[in-house]
N, C-alpha and C positions, 0 to 999 in steps of 0.2 A: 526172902525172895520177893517179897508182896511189898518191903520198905520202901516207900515214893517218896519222893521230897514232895513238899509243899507245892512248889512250882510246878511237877510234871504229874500233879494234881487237880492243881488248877488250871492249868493247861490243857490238860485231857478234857475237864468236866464244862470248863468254857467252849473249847470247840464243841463240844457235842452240844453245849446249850445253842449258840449261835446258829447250829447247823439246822435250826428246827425251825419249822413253817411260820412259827405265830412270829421269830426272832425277825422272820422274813418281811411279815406282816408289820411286825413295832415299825420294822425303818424303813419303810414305805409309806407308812402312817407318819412319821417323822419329817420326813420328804414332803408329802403334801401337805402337814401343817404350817411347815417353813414355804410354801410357795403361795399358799394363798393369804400367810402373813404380809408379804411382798408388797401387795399394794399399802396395809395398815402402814410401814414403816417406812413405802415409796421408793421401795428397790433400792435402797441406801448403802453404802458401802459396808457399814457394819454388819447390817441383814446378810449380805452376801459373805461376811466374814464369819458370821458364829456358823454358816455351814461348811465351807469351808475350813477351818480349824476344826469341826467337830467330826468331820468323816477324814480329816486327816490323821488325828490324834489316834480314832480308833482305827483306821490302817494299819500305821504304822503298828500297832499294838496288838491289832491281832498276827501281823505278818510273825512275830516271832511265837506267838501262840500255836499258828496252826505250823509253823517248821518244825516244833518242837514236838506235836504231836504226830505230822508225817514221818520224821524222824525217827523216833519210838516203835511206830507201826512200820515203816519201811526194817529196819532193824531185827523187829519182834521174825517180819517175815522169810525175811535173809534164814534165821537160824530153823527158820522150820522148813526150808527149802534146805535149808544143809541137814537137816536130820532125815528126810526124806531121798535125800540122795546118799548120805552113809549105809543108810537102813536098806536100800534097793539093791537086791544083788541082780551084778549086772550094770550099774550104773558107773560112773564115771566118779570117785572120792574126787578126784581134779578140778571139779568142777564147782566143790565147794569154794565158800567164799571167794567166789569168781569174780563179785563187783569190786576186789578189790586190786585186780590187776589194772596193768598200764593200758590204754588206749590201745596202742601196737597190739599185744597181745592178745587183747580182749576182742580186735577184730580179725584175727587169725581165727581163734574159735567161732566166733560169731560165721566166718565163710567157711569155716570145714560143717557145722552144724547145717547152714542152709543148703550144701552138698551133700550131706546125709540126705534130706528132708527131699533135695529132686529126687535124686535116687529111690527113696521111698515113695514117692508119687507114683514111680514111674511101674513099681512093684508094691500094689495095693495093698496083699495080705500080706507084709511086711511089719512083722512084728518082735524082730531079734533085737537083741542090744546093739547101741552104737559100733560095735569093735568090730561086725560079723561082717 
């Protein structure tokens, strides 16, 4: 169950590196060392290019890094929303893997739920299941 590839290993362990203050810190520190290089090199086209390529390169690179871990984690959440709604008696089984209907569909539910939810506003201690 715990078998990762490599990649959604690396994936995970990079975003979470990335995600961290001092990461925050390196490339702001990276940032101003490359600006006040500026004048040593005279604002030269190449100056403007190694930053240029170099916060592109790692864009690009993290862009599929961090889908791959939204991904994962958007997914992981799905199945714990669908165990928590098989598991609730009273709840709606229908309702599982719900992200995976059509547009149409998924805004049908979406407008009978916010007609629930007036309805319950309108009736504070309202606390029965959808169906009542």
């Amino acid at each position: 169950m715990h078998n990762k590839t490599w990649y959604a290993r690396f994936a995970k362990q990079t975003s979470y590196l990335c995600g961290r203050p001092k990461v925050f810190v390196l490339a702001v520190a990276v940032i101003v060392v490359w600006a006040v290089t500026g004048p040593l090199f005279h604002f030269s086209d190449t100056w403007q290019l190694v930053i240029n390529t170099g916060t592109t390169i790692i864009t690009f690179l993290m862009v599929f890094l961090i889908q791959n871990t939204q991904t994962r984690d958007t997914e992981a959440m799905q199945l714990k929303l669908d165990e928590l709604i098989r598991a609730t008696h009273g709840a709606h089984n229908a309702l599982m893997d719900l992200e995976e209907l059509e547009e149409g569909a998924l805004e049908r539910s979406r407008k009978r739920y916010q007609a629930l939810a007036r309805a319950a506003r309108k009736a504070p201690d309202d606390t029965d299941c959808p169906d009542a």
